[in-house]
TORLO-669652 format. One record per residue (C-alpha): x, y, z. Coordinates in pm, whole numbers. Example, Ala and Ser with C-alpha at 12.3 -4.5 7.8 and 13.67 -1.06 7.14 Angstrom:
<pts>
xx; yy; zz
1230; -450; 780 .
1367; -106; 714 .
</pts>
This chain:
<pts>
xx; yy; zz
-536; 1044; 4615 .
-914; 1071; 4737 .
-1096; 702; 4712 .
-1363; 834; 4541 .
-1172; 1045; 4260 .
-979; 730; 4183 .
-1292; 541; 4147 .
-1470; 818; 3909 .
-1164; 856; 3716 .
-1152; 408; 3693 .
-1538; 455; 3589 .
-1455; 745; 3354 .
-1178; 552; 3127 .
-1393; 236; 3127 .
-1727; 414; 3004 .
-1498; 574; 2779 .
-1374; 249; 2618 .
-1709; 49; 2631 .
-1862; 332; 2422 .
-1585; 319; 2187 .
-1651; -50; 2161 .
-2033; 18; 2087 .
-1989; 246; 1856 .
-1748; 19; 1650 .
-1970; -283; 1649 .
-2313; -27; 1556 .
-2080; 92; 1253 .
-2040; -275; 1093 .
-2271; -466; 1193 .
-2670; -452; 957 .
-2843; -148; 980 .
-3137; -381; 1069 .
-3008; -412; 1440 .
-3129; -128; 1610 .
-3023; 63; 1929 .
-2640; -15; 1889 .
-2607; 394; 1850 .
-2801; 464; 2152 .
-2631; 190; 2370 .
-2297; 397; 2271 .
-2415; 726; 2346 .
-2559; 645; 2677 .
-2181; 533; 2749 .
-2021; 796; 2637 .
-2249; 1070; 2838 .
-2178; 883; 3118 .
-1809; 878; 3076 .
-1828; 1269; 2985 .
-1986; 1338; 3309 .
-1721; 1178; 3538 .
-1467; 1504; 3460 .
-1763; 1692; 3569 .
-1815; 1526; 3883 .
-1422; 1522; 3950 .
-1438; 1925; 3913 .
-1626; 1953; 4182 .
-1521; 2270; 4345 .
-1339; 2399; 4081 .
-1575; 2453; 3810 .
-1913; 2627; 3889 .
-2217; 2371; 4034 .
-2422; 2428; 3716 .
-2172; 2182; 3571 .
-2021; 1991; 3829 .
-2398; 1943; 3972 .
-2683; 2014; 3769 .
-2530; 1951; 3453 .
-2340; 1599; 3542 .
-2624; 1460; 3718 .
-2869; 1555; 3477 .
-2620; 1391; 3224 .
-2616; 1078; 3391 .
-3051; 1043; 3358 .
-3006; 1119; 3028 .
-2780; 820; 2967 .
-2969; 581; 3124 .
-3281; 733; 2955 .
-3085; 650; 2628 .
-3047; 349; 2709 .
-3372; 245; 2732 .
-3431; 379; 2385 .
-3175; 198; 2275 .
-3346; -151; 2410 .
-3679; -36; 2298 .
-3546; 29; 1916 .
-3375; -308; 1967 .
-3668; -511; 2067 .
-3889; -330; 1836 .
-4078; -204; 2158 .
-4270; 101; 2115 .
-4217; 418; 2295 .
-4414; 388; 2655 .
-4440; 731; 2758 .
-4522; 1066; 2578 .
-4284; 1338; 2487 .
-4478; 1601; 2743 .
-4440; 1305; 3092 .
-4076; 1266; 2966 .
-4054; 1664; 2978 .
-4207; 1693; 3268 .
-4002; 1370; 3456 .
-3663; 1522; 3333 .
-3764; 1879; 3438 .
-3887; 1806; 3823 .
-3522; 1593; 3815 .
-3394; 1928; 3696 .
-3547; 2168; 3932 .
-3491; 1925; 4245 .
-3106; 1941; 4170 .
-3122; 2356; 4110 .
-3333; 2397; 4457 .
-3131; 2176; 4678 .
-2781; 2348; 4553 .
-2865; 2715; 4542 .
-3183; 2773; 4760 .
-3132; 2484; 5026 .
-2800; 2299; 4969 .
-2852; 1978; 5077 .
-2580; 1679; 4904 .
-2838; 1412; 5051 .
-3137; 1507; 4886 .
-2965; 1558; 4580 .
-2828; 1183; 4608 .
-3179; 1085; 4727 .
-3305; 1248; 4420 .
-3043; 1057; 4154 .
-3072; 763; 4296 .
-3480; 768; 4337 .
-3515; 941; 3982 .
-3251; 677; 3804 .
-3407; 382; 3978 .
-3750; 469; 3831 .
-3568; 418; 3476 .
-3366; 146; 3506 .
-3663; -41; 3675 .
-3855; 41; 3341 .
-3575; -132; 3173 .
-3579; -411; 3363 .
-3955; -468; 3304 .
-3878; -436; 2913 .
-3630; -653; 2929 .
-3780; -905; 3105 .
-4078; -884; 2852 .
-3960; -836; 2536 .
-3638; -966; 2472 .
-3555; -1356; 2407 .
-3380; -1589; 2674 .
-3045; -1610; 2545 .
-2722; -1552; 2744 .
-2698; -1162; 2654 .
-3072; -1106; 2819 .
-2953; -1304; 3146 .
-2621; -1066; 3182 .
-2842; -759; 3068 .
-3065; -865; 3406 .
-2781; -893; 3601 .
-2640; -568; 3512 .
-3011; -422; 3574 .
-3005; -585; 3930 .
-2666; -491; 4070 .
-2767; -152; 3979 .
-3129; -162; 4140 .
-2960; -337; 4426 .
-2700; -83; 4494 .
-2962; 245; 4475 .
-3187; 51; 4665 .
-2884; 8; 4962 .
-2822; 342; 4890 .
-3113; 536; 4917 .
-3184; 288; 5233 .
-2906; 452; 5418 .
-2967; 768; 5350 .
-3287; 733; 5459 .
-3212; 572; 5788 .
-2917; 836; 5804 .
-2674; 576; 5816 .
-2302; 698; 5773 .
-2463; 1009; 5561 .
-2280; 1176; 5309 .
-2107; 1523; 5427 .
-1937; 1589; 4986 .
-1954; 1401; 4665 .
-1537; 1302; 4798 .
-1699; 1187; 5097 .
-1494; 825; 5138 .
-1759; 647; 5335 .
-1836; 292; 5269 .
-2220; 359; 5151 .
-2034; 629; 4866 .
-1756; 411; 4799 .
-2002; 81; 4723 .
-2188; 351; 4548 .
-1953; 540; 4287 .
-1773; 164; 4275 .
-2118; -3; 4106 .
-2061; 179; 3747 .
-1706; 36; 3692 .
-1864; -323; 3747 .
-2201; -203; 3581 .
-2103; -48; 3237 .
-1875; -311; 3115 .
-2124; -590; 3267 .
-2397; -402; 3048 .
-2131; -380; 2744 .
-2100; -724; 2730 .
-2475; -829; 2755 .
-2535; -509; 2436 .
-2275; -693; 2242 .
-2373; -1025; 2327 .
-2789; -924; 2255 .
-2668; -746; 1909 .
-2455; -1064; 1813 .
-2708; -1343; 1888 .
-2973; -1090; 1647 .
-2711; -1122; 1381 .
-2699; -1495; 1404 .
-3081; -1557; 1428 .
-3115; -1307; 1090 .
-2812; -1461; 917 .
-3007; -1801; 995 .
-3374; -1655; 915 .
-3222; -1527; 538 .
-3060; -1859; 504 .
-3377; -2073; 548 .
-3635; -1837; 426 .
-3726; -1662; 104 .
-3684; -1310; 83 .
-3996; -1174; -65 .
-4244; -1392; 105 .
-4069; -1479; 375 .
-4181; -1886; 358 .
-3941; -2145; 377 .
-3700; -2197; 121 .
-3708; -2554; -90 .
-3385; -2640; 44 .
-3511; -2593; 433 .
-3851; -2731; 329 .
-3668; -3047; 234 .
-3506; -3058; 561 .
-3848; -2977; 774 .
-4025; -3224; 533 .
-3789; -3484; 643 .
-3826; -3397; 974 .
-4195; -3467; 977 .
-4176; -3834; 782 .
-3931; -3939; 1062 .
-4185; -3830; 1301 .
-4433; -3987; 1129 .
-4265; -4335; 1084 .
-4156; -4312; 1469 .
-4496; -4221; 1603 .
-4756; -4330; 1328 .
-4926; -4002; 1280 .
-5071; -3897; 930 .
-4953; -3666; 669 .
-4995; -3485; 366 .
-4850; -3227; 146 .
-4970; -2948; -83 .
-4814; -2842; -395 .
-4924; -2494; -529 .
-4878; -2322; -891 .
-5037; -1967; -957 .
-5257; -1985; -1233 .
-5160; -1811; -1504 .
-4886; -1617; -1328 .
-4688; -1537; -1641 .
-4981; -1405; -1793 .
-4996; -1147; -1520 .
-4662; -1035; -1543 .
-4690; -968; -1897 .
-4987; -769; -1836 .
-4927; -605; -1498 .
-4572; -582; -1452 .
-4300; -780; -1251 .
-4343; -569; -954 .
-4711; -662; -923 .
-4631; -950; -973 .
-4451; -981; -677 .
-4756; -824; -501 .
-4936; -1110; -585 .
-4724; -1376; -434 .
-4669; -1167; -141 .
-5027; -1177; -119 .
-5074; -1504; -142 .
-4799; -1648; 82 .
-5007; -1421; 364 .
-5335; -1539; 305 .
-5223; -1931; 271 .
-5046; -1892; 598 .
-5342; -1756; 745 .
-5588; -2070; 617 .
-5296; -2269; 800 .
-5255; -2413; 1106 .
-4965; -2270; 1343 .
-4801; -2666; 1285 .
-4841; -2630; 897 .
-4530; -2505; 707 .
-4566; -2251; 381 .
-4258; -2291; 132 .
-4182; -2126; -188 .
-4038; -2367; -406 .
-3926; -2141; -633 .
-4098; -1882; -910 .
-4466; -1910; -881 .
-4465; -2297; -730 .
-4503; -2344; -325 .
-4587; -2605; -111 .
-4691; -2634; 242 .
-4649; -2929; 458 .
-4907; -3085; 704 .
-4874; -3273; 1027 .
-5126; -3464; 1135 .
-5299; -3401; 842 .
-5521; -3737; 590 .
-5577; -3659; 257 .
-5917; -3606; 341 .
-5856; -3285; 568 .
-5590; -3177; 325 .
-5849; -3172; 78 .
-6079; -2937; 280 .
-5798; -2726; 378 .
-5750; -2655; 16 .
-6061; -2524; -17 .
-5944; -2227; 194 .
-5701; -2087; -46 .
-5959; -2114; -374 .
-6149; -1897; -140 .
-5950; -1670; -64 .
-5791; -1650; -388 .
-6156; -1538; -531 .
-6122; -1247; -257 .
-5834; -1111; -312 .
-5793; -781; -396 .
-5736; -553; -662 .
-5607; -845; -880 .
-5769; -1143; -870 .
-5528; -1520; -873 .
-5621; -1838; -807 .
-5418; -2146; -763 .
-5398; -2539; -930 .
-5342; -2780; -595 .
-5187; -3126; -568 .
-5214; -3328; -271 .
-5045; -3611; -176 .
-5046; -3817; 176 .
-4745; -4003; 313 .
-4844; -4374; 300 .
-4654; -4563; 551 .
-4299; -4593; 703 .
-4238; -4754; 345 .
-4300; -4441; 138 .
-3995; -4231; 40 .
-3995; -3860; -18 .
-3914; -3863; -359 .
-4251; -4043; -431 .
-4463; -3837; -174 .
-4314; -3528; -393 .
-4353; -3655; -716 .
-4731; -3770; -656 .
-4842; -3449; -558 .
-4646; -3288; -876 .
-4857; -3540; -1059 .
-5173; -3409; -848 .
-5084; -3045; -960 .
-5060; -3129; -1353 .
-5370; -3304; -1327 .
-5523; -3036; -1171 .
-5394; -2771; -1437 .
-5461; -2992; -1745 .
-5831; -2999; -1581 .
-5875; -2668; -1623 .
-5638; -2470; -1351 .
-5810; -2346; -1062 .
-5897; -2667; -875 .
-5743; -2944; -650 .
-5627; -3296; -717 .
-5529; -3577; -524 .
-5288; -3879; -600 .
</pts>
């Protein structure tokens, strides 16, 4: 049998699978994880356009040619909206430059096999016209998604395949060893067709690997944070909160913590509803972590109560910072709140958390029998 039709049919059968394998993991794993779906199409147009290529001669060139080749940009177009949707990466091109990129791809293929047959500029053309993708989502890649181990095999995937249309397009330009059919068993083809068979299930791996370590971070985001306001839950604030005593006792620095209740907050979901009342500590989890320092922690301790914690941070600039949320409390908008503060600074490496806490609880219940809407110290 021919090299080459051994190698498509290889490349074929493995596309096949690793799209089967996408398209399992996009069914179960959270809707929330986007680009699984397109990730599995890409791989299965690729795989569908191997028979195509195989054909060659036997089924008419608006298939075996146009057709397959214009099947394979698709894919890899799809895969770069798959790793956009993933990485939350906004379109980069408009619908009409698409249009217009896909269509010159289109019309290159239909001149050079009915007006001017020529099997080199048409592999010029698929390798020049895929390049230009797949070097778009290498740049997206290498900007928007995180270090982790699925990014680095995602690159390498990316690289073997810019490497090998680089080589390729090379030779064919220096008219090394040029191709006389698609069957051709030269080494340039063979490297050539060879580089999807290492390729898809290299890029596979690095999908499921990228989708899995996004599962893990969420699972770990929902089980430290609060799902409404998205702060810190208590029992993660307990854990930072101990974090930062430690590195207070070990390095001497100051700090201080803030314990929040919404005035009257009952009141307004009497009067307003539950759902706005959820507005309103929505509201004012934003605008506290905006009077906050990127250091400073916001936690919701539970109903209406929160408390942020402060490296770095004396009683004295605690105080000031507290000023911030009264203010912004006054602007808030369409329903007023405003907020009873206790503050509380860790005292040396002598002072436990259970007394930093329960000082600033005293803080707060000073500050509400004073008349709500104020701050306290202890």
């Amino acid at each position: 049998m021919n090299p080459p039709l051994i190698i498509l049919s290889i490349s074929f059968f493995v596309a096949l699978a690793m799209s089967g394998i996408l398209l399992i993991i996009a069914q179960t794993y959270p809707k929330a994880i986007r680009g699984l779906r397109e990730w599995s199409v890409a791989a299965l147009v690729i795989a569908l356009c191997f028979p195509l290529f195989i054909a060659r001669g036997h089924i008419p060139d608006l298939f075996s040619i146009v057709l397959a080749n214009l099947m394979l940009l698709i894919a890899f177009m799809m895969m770069n909206v798959g790793t956009r949707k993933f990485s939350g990466t906004p379109p980069k091109f408009d619908r009409k430059l698409l249009f217009l990129f896909v269509l010159s791809y289109v019309a290159l293929f239909a001149w050079f096999t009915y007006v001017q047959p020529d099997i080199r500029v048409r592999i010029a053309t698929l390798v020049l016209f895929t390049l230009i993708v797949i070097l778009d989502q290498l740049f997206l890649v290498l900007k928007a998604l995180p270090r982790t181990l699925g990014r680095h095999i995602l690159l390498f995937s990316l690289t073997i395949m810019i490497g090998s249309r680089v080589i390729r397009l090379g030779a064919l330009i220096l008219g090394f060893d040029p191709p006389t059919g698609i069957f051709d068993a030269s080494i340039p083809q063979l490297v050539y067709f060879a580089i999807p068979s290492i390729a898809i299930p290299l890029g596979t791996v690095s999908f499921i690997m990228l989708a899995s370590e996004k599962l893990r971070q969420d699972l770990e985001f929902i089980s430290r944070h609060d799902g409404l306001t998205q702060c810190l839950n208590k029992n993660a604030a307990i854990e930072e909160l101990k974090r930062e005593i430690a590195r207070a006792t070990r390095y001497g620095n100051k700090l201080s913590i803030m314990l929040f209740d919404l005035d009257n907050f009952k009141d307004i979901n009497d009067t307003h509803g539950h759902l706005e009342g959820d507005k309103i500590l929505v509201d004012f989890s934003k605008k506290a972590k905006a009077s906050l320092r990127g250091s400073d922690q916001l936690t919701r301790f539970g109903g209406d109560e929160f408390m942020a914690i402060l490296p770095d941070t004396d009683l004295e600039q605690a105080l000031l910072i507290a000023n911030r949320f009264h203010e912004a409390g006054r602007k808030s908008q369409p329903i007023t709140w405003s907020v009873s503060i206790g503050v509380s600074e860790w005292l040396d490496k002598n002072d436990a958390l259970d007394a930093l806490l329960t000082r600033a609880d005293k803080a707060l219940y000073k500050s509400k029998a004073f008349g709500r809407n104020q701050t306290q110290s202890i």
